[in-house]
N, C-alpha and C positions, 0 to 999 in steps of 0.2 A: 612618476606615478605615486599617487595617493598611497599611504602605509594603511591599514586598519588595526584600529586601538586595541589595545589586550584588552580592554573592556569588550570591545564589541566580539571578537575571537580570543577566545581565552586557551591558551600554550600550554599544559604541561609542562614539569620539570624535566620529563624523560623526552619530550619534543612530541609527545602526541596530544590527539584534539580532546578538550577538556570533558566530555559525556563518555563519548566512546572510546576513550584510550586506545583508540588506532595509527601508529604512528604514517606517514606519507607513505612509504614504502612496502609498506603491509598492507596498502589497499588493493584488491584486482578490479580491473573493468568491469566482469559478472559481478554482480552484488546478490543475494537472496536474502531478502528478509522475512523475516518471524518474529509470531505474536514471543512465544513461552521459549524462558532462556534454554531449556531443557530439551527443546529442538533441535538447539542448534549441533550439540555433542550425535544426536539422531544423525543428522545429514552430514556434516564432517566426518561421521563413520565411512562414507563411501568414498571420501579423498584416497587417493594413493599415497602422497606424502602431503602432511600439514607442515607450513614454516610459523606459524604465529598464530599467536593464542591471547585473548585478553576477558578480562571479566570487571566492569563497573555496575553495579548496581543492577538494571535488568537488561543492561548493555553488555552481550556476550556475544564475542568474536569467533571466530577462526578461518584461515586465509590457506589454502592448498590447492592441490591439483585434482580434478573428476576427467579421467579421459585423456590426458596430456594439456588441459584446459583448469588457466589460472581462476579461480573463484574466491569470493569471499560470503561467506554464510553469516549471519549477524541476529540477532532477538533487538526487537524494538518496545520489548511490554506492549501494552494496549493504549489504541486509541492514538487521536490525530495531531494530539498536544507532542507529542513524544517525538510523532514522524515531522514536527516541525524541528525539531534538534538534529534527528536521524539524518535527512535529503539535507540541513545547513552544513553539518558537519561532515557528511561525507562528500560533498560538493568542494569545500575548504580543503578537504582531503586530495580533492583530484585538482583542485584549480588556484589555489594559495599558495607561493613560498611561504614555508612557517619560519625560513631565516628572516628574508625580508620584510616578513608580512606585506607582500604586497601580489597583485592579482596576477598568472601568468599570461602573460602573450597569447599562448600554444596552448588553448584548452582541449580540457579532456574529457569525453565524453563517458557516461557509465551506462550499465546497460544493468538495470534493478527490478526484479519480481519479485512480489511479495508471493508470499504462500499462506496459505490460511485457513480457518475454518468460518463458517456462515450460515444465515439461515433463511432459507427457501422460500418465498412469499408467491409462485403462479403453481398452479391445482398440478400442473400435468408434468413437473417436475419434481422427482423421487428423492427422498435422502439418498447419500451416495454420492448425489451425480459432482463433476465437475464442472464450476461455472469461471469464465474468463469473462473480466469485466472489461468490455470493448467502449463503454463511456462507465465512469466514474461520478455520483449525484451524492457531492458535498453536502450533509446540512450542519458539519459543524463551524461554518465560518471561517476557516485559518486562511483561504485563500484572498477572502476580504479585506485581511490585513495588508495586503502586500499590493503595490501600483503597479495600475495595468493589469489589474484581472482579467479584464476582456478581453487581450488580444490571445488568454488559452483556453478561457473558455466559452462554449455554444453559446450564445445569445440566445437564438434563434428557438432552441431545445429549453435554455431555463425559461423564455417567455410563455410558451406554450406549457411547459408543466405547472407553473402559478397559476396560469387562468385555470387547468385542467383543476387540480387540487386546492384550489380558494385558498392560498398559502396564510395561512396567518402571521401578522404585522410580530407579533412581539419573537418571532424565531428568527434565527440567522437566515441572510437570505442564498438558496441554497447554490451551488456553481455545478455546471454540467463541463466534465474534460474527459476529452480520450486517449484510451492509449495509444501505445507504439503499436502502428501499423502493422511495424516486420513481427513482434511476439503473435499480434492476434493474428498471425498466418499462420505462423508455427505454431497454437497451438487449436487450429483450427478445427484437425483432424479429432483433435481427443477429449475436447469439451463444449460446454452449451455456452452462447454468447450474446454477452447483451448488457442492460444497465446494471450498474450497481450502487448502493444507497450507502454510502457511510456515514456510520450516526456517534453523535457525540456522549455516546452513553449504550448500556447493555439494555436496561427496562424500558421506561418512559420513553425515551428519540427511539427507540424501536417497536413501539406500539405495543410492549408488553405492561401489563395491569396485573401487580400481584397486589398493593395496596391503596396506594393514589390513583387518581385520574387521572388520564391525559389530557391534554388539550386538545387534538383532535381524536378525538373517538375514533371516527372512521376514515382516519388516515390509511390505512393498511388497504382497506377496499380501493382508492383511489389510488393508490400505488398501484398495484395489480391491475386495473383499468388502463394505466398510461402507456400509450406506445407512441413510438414518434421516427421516422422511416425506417420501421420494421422493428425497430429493437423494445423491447419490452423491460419496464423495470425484475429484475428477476431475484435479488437478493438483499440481505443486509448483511453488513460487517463493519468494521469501523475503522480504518486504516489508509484504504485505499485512494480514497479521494485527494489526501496531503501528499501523498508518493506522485498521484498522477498528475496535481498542479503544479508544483515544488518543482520536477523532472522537467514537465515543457518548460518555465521558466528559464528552470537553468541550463537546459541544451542535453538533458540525459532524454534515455528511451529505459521508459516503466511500465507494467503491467499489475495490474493483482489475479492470480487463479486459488481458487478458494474451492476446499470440500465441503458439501452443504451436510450440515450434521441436523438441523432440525426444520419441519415443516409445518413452517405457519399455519398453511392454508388449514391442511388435517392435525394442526396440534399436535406434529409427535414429533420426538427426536431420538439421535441413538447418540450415545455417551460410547457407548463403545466402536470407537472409528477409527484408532490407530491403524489399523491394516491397509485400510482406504489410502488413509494418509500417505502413509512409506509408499507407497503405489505411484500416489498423486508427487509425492515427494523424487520417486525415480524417472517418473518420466517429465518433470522438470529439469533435472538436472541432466538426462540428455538432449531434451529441446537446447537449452542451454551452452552443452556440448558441440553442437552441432557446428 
């Protein structure tokens, strides 16, 4: 079997993966990912017992127990660039000998939710609420890089939202992927489900205008317009889409459930959400449990 190059996978001196400083055996199956590294001490609050702790850059760890249930909690900073490190290296983590460098046999599957905050773009949905992204609508391009895009995601669904939204030629062209089936079961009961839009940017790719123009103006009206067997696009955030194509590629089950903090349609948000969050934060991590 083919070795891969310390260039291509880069090793640590202490035998962990070069971003995340998480050695092979300090990874668990559950994964939870998070924008803000400052989260992540929040949710390892409710472990039982923690074994392993690490901190690189906006790469912050920690791996224990919720419920007699191995987990690993992690911060990804923002945005889809990052989660192209995040899903290689934790993939590398579960399916690399880092003696050999070579692929194993016996892969391993992971089971990753991100958590997050977002913001609300259909009229009849409240700050507050909880949305599960049951397809994930790419528009920063990362999934383009990699061969074979289309066998994860919709065809069918990104044809029909170009023609819907007269997509413009000079933007990344965008990728429609769904989640794991079994998450958006589990979390059926306790949140609103449907598209999600992750953008490559906070203002501009989110149709926010504090000083420039956009390109398209009235992007935001054609979002909320598009629906396609039943599902409605329902939010933006910026994370999700690289978790959800990255994961089918490589044989994991992901999801993104996101707190919606502001609302496009009515222009308002609330900055004060923590509470929400831990909420949204606890009953993750017993779906999780389960």
């Amino acid at each position: 079997m083919e070795k891969i190059g310390a260039s291509e996978l880069i090793i640590n001196s202490d035998g962990s993966v070069f971003h995340l400083h998480i050695r092979p055996e300090h990874l668990a199956d559950k994964v939870i990912l998070v924008g803000d590294p400052d989260r992540v001490d929040m949710i390892a609050g409710y472990f039982s017992e923690k074994e392993s702790s690490s901190f690189s850059r906006e790469f912050h760890s920690v791996t224990g127990k919720y419920k007699g249930t191995r987990m690993t909690v992690l911060s990804t900073g923002i945005g889809c660039d990052n989660i192209d490190i995040v899903m290689t290296e934790l993939d590398a983590l579960a399916n690399v000998d880092f003696t050999t460098r070579e692929i194993r046999e016996q892969k391993r599957s992971l089971t990753v939710l991100r958590i997050g905050t977002c913001g609300i773009i259909q009229p009849d949905i409240p700050i507050g609420s909880y949305i599960f992204s049951k397809v994930s609508v790419g528009f920063d391009g990362l999934l383009n890089w990699y061969g074979d895009r289309d066998q994860v995601a919709d065809m069918a669904m990104e044809e029909a939202f170009l023609n819907h939204v007269d997509w413009n030629r000079y933007l990344p062209v965008p990728y429609f992927v769904r989640a794991s089936d079994r998450l958006a079961s589990l979390f059926a009961d306790c949140t609103v489900q449907g598209m999600t839009v992750s953008a490559p940017g906070f203002y501009g790719p989110q149709c926010r205008v504090v000083r420039l123009p956009i390109v398209m103006p009235d992007l935001l009206d054609r979002l909320e317009s598009f629906s396609y067997q039943g599902l409605r696009i329902l939010n933006f955030e910026m994370e999700g889409s690289a978790i959800a194509s990255l994961a089918r590629k490589l044989g994991h089950e992901a999801a993104t459930v996101c707190l919606g903090i502001a609302q496009r349609y009515a222009k308002d948000a609330d900055a004060d959400y923590k509470p929400l969050m831990r909420r949204l934060v606890e009953l993750s991590l017993d779906k999780l449990a389960e």
